[in-house]
N, C-alpha and C positions, 0 to 999 in steps of 0.2 A: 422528382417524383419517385418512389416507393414504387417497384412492379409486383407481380406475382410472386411469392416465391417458391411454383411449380419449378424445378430445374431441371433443365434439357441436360444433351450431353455437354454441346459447349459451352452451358455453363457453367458445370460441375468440374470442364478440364478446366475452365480461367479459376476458380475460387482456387483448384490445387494448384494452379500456379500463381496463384496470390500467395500464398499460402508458402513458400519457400521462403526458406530462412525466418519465416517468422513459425513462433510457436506459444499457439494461445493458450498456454497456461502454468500455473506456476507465478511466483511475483508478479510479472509484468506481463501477467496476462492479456489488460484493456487495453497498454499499451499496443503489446503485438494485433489485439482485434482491428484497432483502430488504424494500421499499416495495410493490413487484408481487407478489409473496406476500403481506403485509399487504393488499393492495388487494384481489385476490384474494380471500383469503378472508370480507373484508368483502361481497361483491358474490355470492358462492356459500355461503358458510359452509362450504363444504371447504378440509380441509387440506390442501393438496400442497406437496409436502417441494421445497425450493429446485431439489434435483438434476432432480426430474422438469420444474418448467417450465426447467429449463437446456437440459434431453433436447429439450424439443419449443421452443423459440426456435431453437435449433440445427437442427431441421428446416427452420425458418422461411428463417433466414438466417446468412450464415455469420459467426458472430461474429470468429470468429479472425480474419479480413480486418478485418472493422469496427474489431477492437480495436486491430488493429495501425494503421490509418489515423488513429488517435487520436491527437491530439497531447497531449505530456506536460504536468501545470497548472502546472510549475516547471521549466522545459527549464534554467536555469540550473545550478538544484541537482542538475537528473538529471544533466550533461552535468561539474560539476566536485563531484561526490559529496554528501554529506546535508547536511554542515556544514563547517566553516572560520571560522577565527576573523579577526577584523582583523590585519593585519601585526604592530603593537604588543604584543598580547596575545599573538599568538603567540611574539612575543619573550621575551616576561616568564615563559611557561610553559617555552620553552625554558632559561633561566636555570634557573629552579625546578628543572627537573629535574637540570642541568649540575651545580649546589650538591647535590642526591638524591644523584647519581651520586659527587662527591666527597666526600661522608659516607660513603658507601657504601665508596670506596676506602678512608679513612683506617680506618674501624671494621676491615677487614677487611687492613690492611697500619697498625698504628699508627705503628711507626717513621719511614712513609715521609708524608712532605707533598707532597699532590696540586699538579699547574701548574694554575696559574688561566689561562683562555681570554683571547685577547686581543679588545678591542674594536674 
């Protein structure tokens, strides 16, 4: 059951000491939320719903600064997208699909013989 979420004082000490070592924000922000709800509830035996201690951290302090001051844990990946293959590979896929595309022509014009790409 969801209580109140008026917060006395001991509950404001349990949330900070749920609250160690995790740090809600940044990547793995929901991650860390969903540790301080578990902690939480282990230290209170109430259940409050992620959004409410979202509501009152957000009093606390202003996350949206914080999170943005975060730096990303793969500034590589963030900065030239999720993935990318080796040069090589990405050759070979491009071929694959070059030969795709000219099955593709021939099935659909059979008369006519596709140009091969030059290397």
């Amino acid at each position: 059951a969801v209580v109140s979420t008026q917060s006395t004082g001991e509950m404001e000490v349990c949330l900070f000491q749920s609250m160690l070592g995790q740090k809600p924000v940044g990547f793995n922000k929901h991650f860390h939320m969903m540790c301080i709800q578990q902690r939480f509830f282990e230290r209170t035996g109430m259940n409050i719903s992620s959004s409410h201690l979202w509501e009152h951290i957000n009093t606390l302090w202003d996350t949206a600064i914080l999170d943005s001051a975060q730096d990303a844990p793969f500034p590589e990946v963030m900065e030239h997208g999720l993935f990318s293959l080796p040069f090589e590979q990405a050759q070979i896929i491009e071929e694959i699909q070059s030969s795709e595309d000219s099955s593709n022509e021939l099935a659909a014009n059979p008369g006519k013989i596709p140009k091969r790409k030059q290397k």
